[in-house]
N, CA and C atoms as a LAMMPS dump frame, in Angstrom:
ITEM: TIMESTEP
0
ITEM: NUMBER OF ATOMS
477
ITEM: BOX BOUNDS ff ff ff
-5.0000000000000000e+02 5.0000000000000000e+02
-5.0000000000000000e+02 5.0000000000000000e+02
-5.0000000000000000e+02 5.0000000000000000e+02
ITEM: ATOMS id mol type element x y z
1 1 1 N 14.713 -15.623 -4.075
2 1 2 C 13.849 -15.487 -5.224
3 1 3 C 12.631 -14.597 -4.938
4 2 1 N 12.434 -15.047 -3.828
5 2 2 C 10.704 -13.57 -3.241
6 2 3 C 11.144 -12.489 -3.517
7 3 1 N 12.692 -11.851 -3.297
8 3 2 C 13.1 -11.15 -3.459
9 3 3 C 12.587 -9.912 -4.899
10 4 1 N 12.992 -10.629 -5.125
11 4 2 C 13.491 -10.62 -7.436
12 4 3 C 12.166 -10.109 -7.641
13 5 1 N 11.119 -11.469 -7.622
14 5 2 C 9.9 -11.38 -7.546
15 5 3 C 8.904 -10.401 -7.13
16 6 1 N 9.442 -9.771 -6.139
17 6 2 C 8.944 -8.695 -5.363
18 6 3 C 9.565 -7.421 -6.145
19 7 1 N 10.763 -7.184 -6.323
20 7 2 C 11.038 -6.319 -6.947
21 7 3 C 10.689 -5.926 -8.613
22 8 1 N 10.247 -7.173 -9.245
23 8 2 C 9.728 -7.453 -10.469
24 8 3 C 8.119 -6.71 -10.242
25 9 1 N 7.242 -7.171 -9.365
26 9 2 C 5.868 -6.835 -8.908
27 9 3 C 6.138 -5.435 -8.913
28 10 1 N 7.018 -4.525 -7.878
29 10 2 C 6.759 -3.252 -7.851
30 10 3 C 7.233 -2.428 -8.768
31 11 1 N 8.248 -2.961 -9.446
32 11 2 C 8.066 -1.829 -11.142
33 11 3 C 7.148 -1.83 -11.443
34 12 1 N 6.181 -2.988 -11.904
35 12 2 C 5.067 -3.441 -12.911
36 12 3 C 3.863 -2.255 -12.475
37 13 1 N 3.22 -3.089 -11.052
38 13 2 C 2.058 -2.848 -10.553
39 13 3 C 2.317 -1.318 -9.976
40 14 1 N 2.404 -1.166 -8.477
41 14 2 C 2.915 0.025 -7.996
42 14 3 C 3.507 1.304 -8.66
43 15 1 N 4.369 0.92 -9.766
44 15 2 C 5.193 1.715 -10.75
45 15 3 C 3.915 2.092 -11.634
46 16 1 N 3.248 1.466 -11.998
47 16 2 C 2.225 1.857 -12.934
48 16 3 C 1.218 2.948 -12.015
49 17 1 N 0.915 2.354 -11.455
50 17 2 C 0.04 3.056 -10.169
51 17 3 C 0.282 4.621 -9.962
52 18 1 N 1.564 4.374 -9.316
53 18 2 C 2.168 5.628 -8.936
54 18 3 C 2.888 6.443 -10.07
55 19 1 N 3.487 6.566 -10.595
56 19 2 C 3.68 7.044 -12.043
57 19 3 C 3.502 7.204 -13.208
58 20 1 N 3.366 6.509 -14.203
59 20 2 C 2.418 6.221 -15.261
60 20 3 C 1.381 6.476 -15.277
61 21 1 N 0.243 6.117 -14.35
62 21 2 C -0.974 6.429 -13.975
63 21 3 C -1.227 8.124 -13.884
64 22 1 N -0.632 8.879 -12.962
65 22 2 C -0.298 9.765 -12.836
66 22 3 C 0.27 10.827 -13.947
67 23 1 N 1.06 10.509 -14.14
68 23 2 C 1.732 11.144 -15.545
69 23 3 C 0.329 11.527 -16.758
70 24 1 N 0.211 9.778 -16.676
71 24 2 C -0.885 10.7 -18.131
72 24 3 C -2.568 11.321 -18.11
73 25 1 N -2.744 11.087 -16.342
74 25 2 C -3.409 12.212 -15.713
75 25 3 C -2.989 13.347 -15.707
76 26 1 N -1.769 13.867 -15.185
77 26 2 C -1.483 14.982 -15.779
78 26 3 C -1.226 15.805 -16.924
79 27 1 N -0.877 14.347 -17.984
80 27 2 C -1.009 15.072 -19.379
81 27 3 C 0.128 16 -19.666
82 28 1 N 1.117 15.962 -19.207
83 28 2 C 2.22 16.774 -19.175
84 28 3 C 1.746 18.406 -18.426
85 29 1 N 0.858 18.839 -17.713
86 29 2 C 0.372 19.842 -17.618
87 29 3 C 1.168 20.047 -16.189
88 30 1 N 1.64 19.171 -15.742
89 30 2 C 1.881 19.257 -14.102
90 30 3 C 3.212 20.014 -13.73
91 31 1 N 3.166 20.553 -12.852
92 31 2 C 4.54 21.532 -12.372
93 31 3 C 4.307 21.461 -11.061
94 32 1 N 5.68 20.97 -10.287
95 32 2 C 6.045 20.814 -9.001
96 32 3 C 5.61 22.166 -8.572
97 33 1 N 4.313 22.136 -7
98 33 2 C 4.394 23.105 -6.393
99 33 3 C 5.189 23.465 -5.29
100 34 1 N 5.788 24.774 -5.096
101 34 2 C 6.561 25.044 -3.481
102 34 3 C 5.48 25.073 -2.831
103 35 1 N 5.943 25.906 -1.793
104 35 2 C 5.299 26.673 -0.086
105 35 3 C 5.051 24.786 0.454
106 36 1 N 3.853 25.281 1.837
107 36 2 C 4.107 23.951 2.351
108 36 3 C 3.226 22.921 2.026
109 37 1 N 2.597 23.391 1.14
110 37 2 C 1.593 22.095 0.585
111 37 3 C 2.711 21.206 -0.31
112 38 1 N 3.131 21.783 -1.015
113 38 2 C 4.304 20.845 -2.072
114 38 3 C 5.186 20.062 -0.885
115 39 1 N 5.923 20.752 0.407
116 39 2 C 6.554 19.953 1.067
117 39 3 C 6.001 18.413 1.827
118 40 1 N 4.659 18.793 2.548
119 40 2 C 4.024 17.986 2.951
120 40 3 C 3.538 16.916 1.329
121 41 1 N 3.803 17.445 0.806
122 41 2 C 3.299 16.828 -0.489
123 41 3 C 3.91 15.488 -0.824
124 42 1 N 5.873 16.324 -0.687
125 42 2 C 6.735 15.198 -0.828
126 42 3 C 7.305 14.642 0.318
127 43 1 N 6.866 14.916 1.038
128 43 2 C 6.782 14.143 2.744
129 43 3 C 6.132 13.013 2.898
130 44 1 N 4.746 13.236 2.339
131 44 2 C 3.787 12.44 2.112
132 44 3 C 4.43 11.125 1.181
133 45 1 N 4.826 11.471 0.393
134 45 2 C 5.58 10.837 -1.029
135 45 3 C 6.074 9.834 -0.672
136 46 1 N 7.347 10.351 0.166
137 46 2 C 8.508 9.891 0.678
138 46 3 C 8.271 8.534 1.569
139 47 1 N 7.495 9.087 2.566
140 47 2 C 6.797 8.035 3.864
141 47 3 C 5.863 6.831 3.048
142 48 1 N 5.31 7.25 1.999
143 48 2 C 4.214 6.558 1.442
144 48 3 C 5.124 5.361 1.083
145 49 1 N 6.332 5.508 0.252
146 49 2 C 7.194 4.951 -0.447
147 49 3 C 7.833 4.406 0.256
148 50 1 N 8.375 4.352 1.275
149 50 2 C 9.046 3.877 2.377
150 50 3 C 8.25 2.739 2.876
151 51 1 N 7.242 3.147 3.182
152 51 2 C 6.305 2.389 3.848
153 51 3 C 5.634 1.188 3.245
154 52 1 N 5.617 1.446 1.836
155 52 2 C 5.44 0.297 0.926
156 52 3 C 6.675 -0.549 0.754
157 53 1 N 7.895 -0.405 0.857
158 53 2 C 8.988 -0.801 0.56
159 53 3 C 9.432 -2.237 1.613
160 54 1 N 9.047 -1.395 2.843
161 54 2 C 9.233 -2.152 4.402
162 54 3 C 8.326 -3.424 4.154
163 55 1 N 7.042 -3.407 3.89
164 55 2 C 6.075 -3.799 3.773
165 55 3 C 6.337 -4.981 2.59
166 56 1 N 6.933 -4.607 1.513
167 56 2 C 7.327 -5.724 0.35
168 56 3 C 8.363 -6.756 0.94
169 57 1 N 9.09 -5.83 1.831
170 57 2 C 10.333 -6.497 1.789
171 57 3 C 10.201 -7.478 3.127
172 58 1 N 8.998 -7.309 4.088
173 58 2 C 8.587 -8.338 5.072
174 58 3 C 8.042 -9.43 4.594
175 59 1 N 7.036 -8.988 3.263
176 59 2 C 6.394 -10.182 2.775
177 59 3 C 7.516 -10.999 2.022
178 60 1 N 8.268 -10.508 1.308
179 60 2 C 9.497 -11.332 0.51
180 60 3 C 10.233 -12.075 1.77
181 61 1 N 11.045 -11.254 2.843
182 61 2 C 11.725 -11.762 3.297
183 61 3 C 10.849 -13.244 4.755
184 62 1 N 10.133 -12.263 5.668
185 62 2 C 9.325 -13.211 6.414
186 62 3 C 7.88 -13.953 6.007
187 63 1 N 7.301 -13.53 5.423
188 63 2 C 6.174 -14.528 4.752
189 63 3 C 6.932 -15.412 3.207
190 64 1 N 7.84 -15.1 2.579
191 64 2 C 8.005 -15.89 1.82
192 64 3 C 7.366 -16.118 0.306
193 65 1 N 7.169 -14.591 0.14
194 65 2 C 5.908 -14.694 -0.502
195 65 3 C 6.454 -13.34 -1.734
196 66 1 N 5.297 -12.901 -2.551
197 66 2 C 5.208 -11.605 -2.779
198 66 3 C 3.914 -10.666 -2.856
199 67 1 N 4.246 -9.483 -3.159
200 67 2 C 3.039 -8.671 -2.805
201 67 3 C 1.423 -8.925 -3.952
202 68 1 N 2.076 -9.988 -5.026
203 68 2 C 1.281 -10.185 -6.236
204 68 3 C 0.218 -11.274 -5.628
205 69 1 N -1.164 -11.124 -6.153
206 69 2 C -2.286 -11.801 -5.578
207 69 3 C -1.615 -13.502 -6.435
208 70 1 N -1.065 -13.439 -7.145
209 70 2 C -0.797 -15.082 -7.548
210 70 3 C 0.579 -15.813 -7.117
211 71 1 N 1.083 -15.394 -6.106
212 71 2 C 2.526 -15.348 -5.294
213 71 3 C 2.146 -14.743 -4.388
214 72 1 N 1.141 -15.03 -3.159
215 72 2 C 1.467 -14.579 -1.927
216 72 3 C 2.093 -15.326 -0.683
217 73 1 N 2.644 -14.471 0.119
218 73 2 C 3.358 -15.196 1.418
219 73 3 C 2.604 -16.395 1.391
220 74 1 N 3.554 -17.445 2.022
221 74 2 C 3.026 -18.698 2.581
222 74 3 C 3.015 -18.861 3.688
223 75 1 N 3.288 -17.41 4.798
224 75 2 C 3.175 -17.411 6.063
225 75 3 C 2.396 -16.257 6.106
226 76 1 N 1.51 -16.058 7.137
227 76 2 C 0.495 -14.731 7.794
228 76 3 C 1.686 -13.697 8.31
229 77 1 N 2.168 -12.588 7.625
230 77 2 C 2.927 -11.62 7.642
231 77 3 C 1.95 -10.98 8.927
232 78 1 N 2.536 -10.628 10.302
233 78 2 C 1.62 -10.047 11.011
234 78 3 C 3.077 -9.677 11.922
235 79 1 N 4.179 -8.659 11.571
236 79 2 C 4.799 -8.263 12
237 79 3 C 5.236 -7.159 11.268
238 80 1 N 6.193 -6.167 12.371
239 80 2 C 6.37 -4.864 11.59
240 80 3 C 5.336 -3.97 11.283
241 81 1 N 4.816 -3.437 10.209
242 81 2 C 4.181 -2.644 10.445
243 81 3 C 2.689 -2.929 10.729
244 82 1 N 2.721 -4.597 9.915
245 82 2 C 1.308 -5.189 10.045
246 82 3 C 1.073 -5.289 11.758
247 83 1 N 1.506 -4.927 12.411
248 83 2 C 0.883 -4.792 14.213
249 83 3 C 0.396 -3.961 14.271
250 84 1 N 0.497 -3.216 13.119
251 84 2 C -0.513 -1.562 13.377
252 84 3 C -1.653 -1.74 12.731
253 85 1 N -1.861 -2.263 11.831
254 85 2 C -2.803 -1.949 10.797
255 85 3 C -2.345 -3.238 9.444
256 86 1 N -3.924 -3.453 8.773
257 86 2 C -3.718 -4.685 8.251
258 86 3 C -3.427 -4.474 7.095
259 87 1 N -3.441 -3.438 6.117
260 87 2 C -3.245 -3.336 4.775
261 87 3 C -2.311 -1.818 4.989
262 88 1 N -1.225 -2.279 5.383
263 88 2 C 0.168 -0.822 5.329
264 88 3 C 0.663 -0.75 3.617
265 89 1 N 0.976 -1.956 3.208
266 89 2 C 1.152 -1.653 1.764
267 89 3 C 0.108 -0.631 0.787
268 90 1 N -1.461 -0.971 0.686
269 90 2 C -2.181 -0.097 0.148
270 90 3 C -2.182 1.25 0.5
271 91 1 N -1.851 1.326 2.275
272 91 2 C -1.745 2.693 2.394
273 91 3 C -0.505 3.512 2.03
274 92 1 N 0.489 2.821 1.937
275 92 2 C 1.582 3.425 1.791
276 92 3 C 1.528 3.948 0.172
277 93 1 N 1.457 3.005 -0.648
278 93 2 C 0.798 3.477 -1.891
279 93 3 C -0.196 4.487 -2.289
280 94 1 N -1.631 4.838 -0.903
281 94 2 C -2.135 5.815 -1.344
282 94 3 C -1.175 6.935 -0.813
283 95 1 N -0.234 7.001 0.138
284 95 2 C 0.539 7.858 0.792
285 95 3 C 1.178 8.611 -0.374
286 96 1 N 1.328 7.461 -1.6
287 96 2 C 2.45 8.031 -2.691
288 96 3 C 1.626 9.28 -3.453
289 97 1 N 0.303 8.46 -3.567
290 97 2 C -0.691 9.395 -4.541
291 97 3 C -0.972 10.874 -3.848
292 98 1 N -1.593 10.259 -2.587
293 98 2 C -1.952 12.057 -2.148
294 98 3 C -0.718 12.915 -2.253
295 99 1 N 0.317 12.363 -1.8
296 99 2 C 1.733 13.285 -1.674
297 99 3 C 1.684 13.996 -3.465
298 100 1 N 1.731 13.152 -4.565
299 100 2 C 1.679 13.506 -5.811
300 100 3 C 0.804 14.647 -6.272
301 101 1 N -0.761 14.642 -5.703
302 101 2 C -1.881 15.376 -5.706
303 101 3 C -0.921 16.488 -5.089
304 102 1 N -0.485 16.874 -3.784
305 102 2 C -0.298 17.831 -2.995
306 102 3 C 1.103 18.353 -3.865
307 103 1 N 1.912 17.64 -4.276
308 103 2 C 3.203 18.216 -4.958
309 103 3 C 2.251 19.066 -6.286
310 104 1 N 2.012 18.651 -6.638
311 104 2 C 1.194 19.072 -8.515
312 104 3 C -0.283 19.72 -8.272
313 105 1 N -0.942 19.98 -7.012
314 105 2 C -2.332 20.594 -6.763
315 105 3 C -2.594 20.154 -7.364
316 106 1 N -2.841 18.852 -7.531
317 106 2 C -3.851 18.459 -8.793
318 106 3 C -5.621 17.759 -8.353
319 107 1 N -6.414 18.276 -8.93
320 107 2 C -7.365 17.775 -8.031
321 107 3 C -8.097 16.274 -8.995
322 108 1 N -7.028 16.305 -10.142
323 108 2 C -7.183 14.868 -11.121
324 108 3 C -6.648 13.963 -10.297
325 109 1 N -5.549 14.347 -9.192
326 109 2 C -4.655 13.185 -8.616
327 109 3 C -5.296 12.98 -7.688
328 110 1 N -5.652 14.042 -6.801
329 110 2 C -6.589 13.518 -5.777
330 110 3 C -7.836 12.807 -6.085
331 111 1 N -8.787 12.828 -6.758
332 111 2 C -9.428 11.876 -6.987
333 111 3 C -9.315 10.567 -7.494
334 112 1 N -8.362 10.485 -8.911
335 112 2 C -7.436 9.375 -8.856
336 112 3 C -7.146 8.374 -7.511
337 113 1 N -6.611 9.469 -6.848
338 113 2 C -6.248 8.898 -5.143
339 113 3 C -7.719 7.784 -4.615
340 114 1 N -8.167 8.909 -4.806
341 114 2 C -10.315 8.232 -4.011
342 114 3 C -10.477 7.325 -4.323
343 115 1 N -10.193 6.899 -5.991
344 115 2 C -10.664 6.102 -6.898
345 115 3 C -9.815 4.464 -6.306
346 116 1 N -8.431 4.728 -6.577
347 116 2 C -7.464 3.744 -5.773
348 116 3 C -8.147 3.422 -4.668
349 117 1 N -8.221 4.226 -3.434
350 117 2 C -8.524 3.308 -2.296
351 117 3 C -9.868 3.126 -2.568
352 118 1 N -10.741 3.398 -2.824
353 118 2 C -12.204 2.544 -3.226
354 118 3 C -11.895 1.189 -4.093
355 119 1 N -11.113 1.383 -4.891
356 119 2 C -10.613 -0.009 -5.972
357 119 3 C -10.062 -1.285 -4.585
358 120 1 N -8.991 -0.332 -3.692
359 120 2 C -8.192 -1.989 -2.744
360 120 3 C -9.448 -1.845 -1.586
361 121 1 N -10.425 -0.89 -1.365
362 121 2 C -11.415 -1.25 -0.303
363 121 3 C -12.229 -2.507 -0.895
364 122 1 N -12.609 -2.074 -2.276
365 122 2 C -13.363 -3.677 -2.518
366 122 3 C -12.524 -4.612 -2.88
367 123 1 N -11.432 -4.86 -3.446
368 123 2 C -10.595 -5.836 -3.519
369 123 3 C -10.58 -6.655 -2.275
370 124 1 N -9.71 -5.46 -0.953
371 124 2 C -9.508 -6.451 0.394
372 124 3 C -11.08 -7.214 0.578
373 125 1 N -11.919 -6.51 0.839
374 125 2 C -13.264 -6.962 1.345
375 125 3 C -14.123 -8.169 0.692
376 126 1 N -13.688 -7.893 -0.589
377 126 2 C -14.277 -9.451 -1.621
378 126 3 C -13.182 -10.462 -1.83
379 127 1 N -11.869 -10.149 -2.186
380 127 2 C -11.393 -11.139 -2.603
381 127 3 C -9.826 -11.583 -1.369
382 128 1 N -9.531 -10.178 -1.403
383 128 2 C -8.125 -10.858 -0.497
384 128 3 C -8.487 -11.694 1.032
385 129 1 N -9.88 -10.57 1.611
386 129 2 C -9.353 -11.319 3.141
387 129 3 C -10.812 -12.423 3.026
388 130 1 N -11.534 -12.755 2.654
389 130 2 C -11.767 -14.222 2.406
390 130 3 C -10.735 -14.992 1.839
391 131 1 N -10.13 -14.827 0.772
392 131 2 C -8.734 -15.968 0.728
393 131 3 C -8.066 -16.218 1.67
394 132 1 N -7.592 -15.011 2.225
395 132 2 C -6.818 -14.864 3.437
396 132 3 C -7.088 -15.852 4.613
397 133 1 N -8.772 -15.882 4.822
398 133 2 C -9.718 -16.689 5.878
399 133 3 C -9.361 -17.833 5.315
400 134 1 N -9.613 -18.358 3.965
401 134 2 C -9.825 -19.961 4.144
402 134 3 C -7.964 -19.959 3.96
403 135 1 N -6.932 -19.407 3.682
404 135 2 C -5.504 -20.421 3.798
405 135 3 C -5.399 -20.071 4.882
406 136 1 N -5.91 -19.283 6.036
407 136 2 C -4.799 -19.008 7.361
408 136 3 C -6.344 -19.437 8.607
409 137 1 N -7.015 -19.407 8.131
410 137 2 C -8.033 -19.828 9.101
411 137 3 C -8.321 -18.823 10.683
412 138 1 N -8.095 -19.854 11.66
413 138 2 C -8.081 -18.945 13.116
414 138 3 C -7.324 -17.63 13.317
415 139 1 N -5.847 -18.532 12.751
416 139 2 C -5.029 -17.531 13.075
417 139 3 C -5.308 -15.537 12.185
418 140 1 N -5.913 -15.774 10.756
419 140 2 C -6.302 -14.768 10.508
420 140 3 C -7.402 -14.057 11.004
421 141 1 N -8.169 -15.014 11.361
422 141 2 C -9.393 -14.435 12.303
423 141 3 C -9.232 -13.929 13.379
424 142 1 N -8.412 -14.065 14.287
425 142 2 C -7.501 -13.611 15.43
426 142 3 C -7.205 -12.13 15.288
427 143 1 N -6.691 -12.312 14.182
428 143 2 C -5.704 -11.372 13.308
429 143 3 C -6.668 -9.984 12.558
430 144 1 N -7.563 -10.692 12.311
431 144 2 C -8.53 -9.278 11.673
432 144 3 C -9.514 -8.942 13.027
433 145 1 N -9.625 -9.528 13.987
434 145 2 C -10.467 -9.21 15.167
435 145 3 C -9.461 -8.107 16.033
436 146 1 N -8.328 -8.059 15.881
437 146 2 C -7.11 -7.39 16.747
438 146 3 C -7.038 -5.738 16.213
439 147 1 N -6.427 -6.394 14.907
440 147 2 C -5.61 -5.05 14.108
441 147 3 C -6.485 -4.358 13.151
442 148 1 N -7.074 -3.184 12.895
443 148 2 C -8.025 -2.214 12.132
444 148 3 C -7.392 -2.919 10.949
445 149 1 N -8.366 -2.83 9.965
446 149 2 C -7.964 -3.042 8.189
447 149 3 C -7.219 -1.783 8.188
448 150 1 N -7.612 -0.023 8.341
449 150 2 C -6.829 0.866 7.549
450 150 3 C -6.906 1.849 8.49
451 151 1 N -7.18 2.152 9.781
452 151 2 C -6.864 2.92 10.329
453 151 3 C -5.574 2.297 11.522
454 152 1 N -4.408 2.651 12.132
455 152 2 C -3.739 2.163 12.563
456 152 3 C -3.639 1.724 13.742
457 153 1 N -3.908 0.901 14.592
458 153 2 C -3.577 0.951 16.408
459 153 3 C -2.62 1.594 16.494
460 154 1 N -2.7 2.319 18.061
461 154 2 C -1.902 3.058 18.367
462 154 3 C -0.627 2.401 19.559
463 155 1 N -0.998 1.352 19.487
464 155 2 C 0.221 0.065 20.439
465 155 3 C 0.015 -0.719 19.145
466 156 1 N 1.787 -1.445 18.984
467 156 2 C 1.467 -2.446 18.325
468 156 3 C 0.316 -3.744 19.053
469 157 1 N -0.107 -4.444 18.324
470 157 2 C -0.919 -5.698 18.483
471 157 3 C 0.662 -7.063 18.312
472 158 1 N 0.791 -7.498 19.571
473 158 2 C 1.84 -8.484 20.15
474 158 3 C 0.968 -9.814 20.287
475 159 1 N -0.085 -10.39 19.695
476 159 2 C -0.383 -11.707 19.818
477 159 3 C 0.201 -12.554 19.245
């Protein structure tokens, strides 16, 4: 069922985010660019999307949970990519946006982009990882003392 659930969450939320959002920022004005900014663009895209995917599908499958703030894991997801870095889902999501900005030069998307991670910088910081603190306690405290919020270690973190 996390499953379903999870896959229900990322049409909605993410889908809106990354497309919709986008779209009517561009206003229909947008045209795929070549050379290598467009490639890195959809490189960017690609990895971003991937990376969010891995990330849903740890919280569905090993935390038990989903990526939605009213359905989250009922276990501290701190494997996979979370050994690198504590919020891989948000980044992978901004991964989607800049790639979008760089496909379409758009400098509406790139800020868009800014706007997003300023939106999950105060989200994590006010609301998720104090929740986070009072259901997981030590063990999250452990856990945010180890692994960067958004820049990545460069060894996983094995505690």
């Amino acid at each position: 069922m996390p499953l379903l659930k999870t896959l229900l969450f990322t049409v909605v939320v993410p889908g809106t985010v990354t497309v919709l959002v986008p779209l009517w920022l561009l206003r229909g004005e947008g045209h795929l660019q070549g050379g290598a900014t467009g490639v890195a663009g959809g490189v960017l895209l690609v990895c971003g999307a991937m990376l969010y995917l891995r990330c849903a599908w740890d919280f569905a499958t090993r935390g038990r949970g989903t990526p939605a703030p009213v359905d989250p894991p009922r276990t501290l997801v701190v494997a996979g990519v979370y050994r690198y870095v504590r919020n891989p889902m948000y980044l992978g999501v901004l991964g989607v946006l800049i790639g979008e900005a760089a496909l379409f030069r758009s400098s509406a998307l790139l800020g868009y982009a800014g706007a997003f991670f300023l939106a999950c910088h105060l989200f994590v910081t006010t609301y998720e990882e104090p929740t986070l603190r009072k259901k997981f306690g030590a063990a999250h405290e452990l856990y945010c003392a180890s692994v960067p919020r958004w820049l990545p270690r460069l060894k996983p973190w094995t505690g």
